[in-house]
DRENVEX-557266 format. One record per residue: x, z, y of N, C-alpha, C in turn; residue in one letter. Coordinates in steps of 0.2 Angstrom, whole numbers, plus 2048, in hexadecimal, padded with zeros to 3 digits. Example, Ala and Ser with C-alpha at 12.3 -4.5 7.8 and 13.67 -1.06 7.14 Angstrom:
REM residues 2
8428277E483E8277EA8428277F0A8408237F58448247FB840827800S
***
This chain:
REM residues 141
E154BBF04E164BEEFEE1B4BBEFAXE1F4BFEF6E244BCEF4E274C0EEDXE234BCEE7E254BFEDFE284BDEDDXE284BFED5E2E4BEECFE294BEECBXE2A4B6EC8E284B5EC2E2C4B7EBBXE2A4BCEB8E304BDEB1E2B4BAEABXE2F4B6EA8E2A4AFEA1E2F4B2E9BXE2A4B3E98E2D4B1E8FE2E4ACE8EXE334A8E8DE304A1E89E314A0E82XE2E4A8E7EE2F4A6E75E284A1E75XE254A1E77E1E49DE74E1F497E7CXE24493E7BE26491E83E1F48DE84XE1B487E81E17484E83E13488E85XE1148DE82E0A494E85E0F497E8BXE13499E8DE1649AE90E16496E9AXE17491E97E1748BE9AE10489EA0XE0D48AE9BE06489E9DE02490EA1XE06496EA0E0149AEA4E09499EACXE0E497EA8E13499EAEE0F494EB5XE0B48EEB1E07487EB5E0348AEBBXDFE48FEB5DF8492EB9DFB496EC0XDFE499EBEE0249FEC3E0549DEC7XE0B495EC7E0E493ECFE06492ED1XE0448BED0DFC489ED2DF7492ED5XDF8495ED3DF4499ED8DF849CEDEXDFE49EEDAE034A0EE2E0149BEE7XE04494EE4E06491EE9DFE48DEEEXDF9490EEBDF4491EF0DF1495EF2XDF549BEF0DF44A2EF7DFB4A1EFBXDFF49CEFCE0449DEFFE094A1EFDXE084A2EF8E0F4A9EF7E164A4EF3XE1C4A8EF4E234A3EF2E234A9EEBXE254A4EE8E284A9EE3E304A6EE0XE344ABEDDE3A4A8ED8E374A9ECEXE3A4A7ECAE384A7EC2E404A8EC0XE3F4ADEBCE464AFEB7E404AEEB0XE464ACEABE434ACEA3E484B3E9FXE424B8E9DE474BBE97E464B8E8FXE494BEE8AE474BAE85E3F4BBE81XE3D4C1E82E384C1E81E324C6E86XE2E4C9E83E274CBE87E2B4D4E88XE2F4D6E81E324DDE83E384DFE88XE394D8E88E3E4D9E8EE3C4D8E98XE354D6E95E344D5E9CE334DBEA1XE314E1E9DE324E5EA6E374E9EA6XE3C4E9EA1E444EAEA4E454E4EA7XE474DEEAAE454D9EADE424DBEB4XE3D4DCEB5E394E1EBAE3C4E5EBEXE3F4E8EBAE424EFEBDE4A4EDEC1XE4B4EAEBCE524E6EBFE514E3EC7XE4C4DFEC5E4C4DBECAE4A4E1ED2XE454E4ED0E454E9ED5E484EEED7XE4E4F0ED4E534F5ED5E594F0ED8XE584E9ED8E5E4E6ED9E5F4E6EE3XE654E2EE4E654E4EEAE664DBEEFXE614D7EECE614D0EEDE594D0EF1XE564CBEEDE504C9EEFE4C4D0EEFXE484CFEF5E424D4EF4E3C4D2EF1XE3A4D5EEDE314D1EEAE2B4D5EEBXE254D4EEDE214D7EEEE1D4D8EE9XE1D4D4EE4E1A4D6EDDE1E4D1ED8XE1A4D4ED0E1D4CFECCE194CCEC8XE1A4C7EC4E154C4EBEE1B4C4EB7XE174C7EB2E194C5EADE134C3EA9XE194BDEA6E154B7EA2E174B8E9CXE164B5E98E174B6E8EE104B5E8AXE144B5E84E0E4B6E7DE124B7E79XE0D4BEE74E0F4BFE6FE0C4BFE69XE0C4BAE65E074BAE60E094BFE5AXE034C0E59E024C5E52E074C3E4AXE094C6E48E0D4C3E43E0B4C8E3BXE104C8E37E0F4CBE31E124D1E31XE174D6E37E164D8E37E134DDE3DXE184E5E3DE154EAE44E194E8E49XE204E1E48E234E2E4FE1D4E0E55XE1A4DCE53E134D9E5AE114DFE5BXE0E4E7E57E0C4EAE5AE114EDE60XE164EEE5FE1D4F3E63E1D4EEE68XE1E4E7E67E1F4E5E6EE1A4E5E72XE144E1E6FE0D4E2E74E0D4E8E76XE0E4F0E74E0B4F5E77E124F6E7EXE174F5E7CE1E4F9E7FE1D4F3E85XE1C4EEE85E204EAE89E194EBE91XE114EDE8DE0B4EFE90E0D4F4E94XE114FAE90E11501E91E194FFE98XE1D4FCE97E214FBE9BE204FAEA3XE194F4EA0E174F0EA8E134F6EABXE104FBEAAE0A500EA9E10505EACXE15507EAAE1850CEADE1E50AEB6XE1F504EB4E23501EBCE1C501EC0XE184FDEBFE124FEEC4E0F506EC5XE0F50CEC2E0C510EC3E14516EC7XE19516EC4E1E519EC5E21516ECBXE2350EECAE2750DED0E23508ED6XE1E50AED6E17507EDBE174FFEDDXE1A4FBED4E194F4ED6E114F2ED3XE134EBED9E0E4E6ED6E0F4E3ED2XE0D4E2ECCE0D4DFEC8E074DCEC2XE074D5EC3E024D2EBEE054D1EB7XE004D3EB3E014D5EADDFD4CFEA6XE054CAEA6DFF4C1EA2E044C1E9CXE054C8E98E084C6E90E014C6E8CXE004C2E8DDFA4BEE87DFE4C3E7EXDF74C5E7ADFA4C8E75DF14C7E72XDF74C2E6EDF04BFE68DF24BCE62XDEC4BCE5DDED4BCE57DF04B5E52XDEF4B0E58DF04AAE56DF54A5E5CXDF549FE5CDF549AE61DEF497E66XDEC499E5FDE2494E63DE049AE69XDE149FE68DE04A4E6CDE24A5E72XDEB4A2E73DEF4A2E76DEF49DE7AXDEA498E78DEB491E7DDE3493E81XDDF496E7DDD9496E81DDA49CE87XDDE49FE86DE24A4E8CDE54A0E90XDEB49CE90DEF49AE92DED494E97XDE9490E94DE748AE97DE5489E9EXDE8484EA1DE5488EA7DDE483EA8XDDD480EA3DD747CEA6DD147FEA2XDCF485E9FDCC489E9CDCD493E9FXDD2496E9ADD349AE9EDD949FEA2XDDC49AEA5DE349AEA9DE54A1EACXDE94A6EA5DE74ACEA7DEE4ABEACXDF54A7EACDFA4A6EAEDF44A7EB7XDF04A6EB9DED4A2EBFDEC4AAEC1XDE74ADEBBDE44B3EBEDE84BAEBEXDEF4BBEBBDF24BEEBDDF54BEEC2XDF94B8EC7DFA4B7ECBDF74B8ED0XDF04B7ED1DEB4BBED6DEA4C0ED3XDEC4C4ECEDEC4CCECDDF14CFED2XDFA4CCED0DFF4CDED6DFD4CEEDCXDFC4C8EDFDF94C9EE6DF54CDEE7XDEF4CEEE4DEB4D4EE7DED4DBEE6XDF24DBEE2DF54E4EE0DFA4E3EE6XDFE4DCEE8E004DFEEEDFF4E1EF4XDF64DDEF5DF54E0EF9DF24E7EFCXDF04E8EF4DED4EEEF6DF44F5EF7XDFA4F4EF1E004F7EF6E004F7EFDXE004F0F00E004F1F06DFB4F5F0AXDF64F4F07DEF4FAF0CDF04FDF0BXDF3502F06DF650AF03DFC50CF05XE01507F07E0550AF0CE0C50BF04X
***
């Protein structure tokens, strides 16, 4: 198996650390992956799409990585719902795999007890969400 890491790096240490969790699980189910960086969590499934309309590498699934923390105003609402609403519509409309790790929380404390991979290494459990959506693609044909 062979994915696409797409990372936000606005909150790059959180960032960093679930991108940690997620080689570390690939790379012990065996699967090869490549990593592109956009700028943020709303760019990531156009990102997606790009990369699966293109006519380079093939990917069997993808991981997006990110955090967005909550701020003073509604832009945290538009991104965390659209960039959600994005990855929800390439997975359902153009039948990808994709793990879905935009951490969307209220603080930092929040974002590291998510993030860490020696606590709750969500970078780890999406990547084994990847893989298993690709597998079951594969059982459904």
């Amino acid at each position: 198996m062979h994915l696409l890491i797409i990372e936000s790096p606005y909150y790059q240490d959180i960032t960093n650390e679930l991108v940690k969790g997620a080689v570390a699980a690939l790379d012990k189910a065996g699967a090869t992956y490549d990593r592109i960086s956009v700028p943020g969590a709303f760019e990531i499934p156009a990102a997606i799409r790009f990369a699966a309309d293109g006519t380079g590498v093939s990917y069997g699934g993808y991981i997006a990585l990110g955090c967005v923390i909550r701020g003073e105003t509604s832009h945290y609402d538009y991104v965390c719902g659209e960039s959600a609403r994005g990855l929800q519509d390439l997975a359902i409309r153009d039948r990808l795999a994709i793990g879905y790790g935009i951490l969307t929380v209220d603080n930092r404390d929040q974002a590291w007890a998510r993030a860490d991979v020696t606590s709750g290494n969500k970078g780890g459990y999406v990547a084994e969400t990847a893989l298993r959506m690709i597998e079951l693609k594969q059982q459904f044909g």
